[in-house]
C-alpha positions in Angstrom: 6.6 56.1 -42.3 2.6 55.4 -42.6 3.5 52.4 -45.2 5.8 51.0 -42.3 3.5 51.6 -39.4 -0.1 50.3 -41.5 1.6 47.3 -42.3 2.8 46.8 -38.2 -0.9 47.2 -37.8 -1.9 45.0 -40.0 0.1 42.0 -39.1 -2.5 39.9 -37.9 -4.0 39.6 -41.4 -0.9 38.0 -42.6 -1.8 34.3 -42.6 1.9 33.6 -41.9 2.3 35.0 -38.9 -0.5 33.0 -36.9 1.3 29.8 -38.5 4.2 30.9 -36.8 2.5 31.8 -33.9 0.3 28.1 -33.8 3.8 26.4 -34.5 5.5 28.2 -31.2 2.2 27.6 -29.3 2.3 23.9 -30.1 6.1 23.3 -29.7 5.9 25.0 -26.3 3.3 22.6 -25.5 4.7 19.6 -26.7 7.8 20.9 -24.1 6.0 21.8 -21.8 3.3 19.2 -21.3 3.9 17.4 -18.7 5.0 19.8 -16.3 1.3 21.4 -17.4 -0.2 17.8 -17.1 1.4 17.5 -13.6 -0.6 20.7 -12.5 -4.1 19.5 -12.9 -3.9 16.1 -13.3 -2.7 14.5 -9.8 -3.1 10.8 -8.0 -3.9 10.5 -4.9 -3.6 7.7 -2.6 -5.9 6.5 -0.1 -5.5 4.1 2.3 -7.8 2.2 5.0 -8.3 -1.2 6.5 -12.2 -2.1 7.7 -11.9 -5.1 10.0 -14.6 -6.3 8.2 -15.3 -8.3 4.8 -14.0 -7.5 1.8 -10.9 -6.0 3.6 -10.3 -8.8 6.2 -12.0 -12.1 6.4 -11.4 -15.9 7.3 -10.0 -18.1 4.6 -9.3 -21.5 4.3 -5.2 -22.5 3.6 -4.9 -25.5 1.0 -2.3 -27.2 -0.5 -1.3 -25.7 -3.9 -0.7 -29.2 -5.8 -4.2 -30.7 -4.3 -6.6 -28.4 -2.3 -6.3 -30.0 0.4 -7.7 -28.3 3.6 -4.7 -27.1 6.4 -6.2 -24.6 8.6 -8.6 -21.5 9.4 -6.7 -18.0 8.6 -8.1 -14.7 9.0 -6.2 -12.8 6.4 -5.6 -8.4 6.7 -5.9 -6.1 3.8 -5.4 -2.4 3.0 -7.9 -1.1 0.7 -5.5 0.9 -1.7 -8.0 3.5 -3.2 -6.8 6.2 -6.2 -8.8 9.5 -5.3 -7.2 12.0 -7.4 -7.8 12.5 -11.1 -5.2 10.5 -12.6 -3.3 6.8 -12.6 -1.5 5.9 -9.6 1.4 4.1 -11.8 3.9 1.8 -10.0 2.6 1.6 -7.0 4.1 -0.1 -4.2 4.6 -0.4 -0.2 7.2 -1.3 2.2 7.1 -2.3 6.0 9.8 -0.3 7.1 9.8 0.1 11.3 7.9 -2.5 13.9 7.9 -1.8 17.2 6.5 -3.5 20.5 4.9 -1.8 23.8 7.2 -3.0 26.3 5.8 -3.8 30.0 7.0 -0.1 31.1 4.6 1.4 28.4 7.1 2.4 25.6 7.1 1.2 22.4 10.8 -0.4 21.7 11.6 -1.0 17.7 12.2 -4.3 17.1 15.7 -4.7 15.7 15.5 -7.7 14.2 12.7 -7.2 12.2 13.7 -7.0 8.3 12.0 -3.8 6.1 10.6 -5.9 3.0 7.8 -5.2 0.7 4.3 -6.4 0.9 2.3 -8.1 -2.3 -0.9 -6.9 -4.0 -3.5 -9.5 -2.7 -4.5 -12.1 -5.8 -1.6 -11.0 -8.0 1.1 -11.7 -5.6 3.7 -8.8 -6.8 5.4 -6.3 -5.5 4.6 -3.5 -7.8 1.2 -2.6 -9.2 1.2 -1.5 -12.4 -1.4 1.4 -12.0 -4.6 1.9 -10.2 -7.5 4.5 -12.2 -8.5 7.5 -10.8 -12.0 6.4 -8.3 -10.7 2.7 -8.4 -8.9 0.4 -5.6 -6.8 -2.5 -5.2 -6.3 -4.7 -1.8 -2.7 -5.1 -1.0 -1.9 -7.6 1.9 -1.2 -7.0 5.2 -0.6 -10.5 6.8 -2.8 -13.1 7.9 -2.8 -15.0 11.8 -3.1 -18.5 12.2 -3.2 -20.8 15.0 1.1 -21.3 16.3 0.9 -25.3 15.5 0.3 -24.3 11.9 2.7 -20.2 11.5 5.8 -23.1 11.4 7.5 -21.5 13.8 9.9 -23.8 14.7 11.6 -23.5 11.2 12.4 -19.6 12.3 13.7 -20.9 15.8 11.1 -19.7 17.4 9.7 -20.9 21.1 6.2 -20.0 21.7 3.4 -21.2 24.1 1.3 -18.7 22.6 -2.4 -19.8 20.7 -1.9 -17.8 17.8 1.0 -16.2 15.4 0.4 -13.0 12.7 2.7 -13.2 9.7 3.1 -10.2 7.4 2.5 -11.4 3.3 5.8 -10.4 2.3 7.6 -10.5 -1.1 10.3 -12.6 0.2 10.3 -14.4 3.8 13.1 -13.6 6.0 15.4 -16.6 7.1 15.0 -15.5 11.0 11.0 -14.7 11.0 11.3 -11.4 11.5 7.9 -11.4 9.7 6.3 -13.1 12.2 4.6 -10.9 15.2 3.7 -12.8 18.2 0.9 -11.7 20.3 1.4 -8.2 21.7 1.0 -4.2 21.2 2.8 -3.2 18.0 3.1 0.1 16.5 3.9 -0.2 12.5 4.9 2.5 10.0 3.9 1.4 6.6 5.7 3.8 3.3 3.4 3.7 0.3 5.3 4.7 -3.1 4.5 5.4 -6.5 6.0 6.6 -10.0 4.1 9.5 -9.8 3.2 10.1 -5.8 5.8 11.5 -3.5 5.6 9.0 -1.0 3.3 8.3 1.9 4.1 7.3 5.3 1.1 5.8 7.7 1.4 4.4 11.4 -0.5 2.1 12.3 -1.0 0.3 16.5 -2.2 -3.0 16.0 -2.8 -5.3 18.9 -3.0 -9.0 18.7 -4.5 -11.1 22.0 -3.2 -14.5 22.2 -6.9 -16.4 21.5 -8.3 -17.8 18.6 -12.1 -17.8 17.8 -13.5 -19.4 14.9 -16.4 -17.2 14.7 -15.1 -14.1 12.0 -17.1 -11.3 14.0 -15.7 -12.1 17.1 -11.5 -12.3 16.1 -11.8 -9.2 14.1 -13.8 -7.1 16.5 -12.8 -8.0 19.7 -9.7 -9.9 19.0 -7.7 -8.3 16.6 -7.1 -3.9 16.2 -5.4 -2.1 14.3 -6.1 1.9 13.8 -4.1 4.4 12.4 -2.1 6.7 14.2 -2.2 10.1 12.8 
């Protein structure tokens, strides 16, 4: 009976038993490890829009095949920011409801308008591959032009208005729904990823029907958007 219960005592000297023990420990890991990763290491998105250079600026439109000069355009970008400690992977976002402030005060959703995702500015795609933890990438929001030069009469649309917003969409919509006239909009905007539930922002952003080639004075007293929390 003391042979049996020194050598239960002793176990712990036996170099076999803590190989055992390190093989469990590592195969429960190995199982286990990225439920554990998941714990501690976490993306997080952050999203904001300064109506201000680097975010939105005027740029000149040119042909593709020669560079040659068409308009003014003030182009819109979110500033896409990882804050968390780990990749954003996948990430992408989707328009998904517009509405307009009617003349009775009360935003109306615009039925015609067609949910399609928006494209990482330079890059052009509808998915970015991953964002680092403490970096960003700019995704376009749209850009407004002067009406002779959104094409609107392509879309069927009759305006008398100076200036047209288009949203920079993956694919362009046959009837222009992408295309928001001047007016009070409210927009809900769902940011996704592999690894992030996703993210749903509102947005009011009010467009008056004037066009100022000066940059400070379209995006400050022009052109507003704010989030609506």
């Amino acid at each position: 009976m003391k042979n049996n219960l020194s050598q239960i005592i002793i176990w712990y000297k036996d170099p076999q038993w803590w190989a055992i023990i390190v093989a469990l420990m590592l195969g429960l890991g190995g199982i286990f490890q990225d439920k554990i990763r998941r714990i501690f290491l976490k993306p997080k998105i952050k999203v904001s829009m300064k109506l201000q250079s680097p975010d939105c600026h005027k740029i000149a439109m040119r042909t593709s095949r020669t560079g040659q000069f068409i308009c003014d355009s003030y182009y819109f970008r979110f500033h896409v920011e990882n804050s968390g400690n780990y990749q954003m992977e996948d990430v992408e976002a989707i328009v998904v409801v517009v509405s307009k402030k009617e003349a009775n005060g009360e935003y109306k959703k615009v039925e015609s308008f067609l949910p399609l995702n928006l494209v990482w500015a330079h890059y052009h795609n509808v998915v970015m591959p991953k964002i680092q933890p403490h970096l960003f990438k700019h995704l376009d929001f749209g850009h407004i032009t002067e009406s002779e030069f959104a094409n609107l009469q392509y879309f069927g649309i009759t305006s008398t208005y100076q200036i047209a917003f288009q949203f920079d969409m993956a694919v362009i919509p046959n009837h222009g729904s992408h295309i928001l006239l001047p007016g009070d909009y409210n927009i809900t905007i769902k940011f996704a990823a592999n690894n992030l539930s996703p993210v749903s922002k509102k947005y009011n952003f009010v467009i008056a029907d004037k066009w100022d080639n000066n940059e400070q004075v379209m995006l400050q007293k022009i052109i507003s958007i704010k989030e609506i929390n």
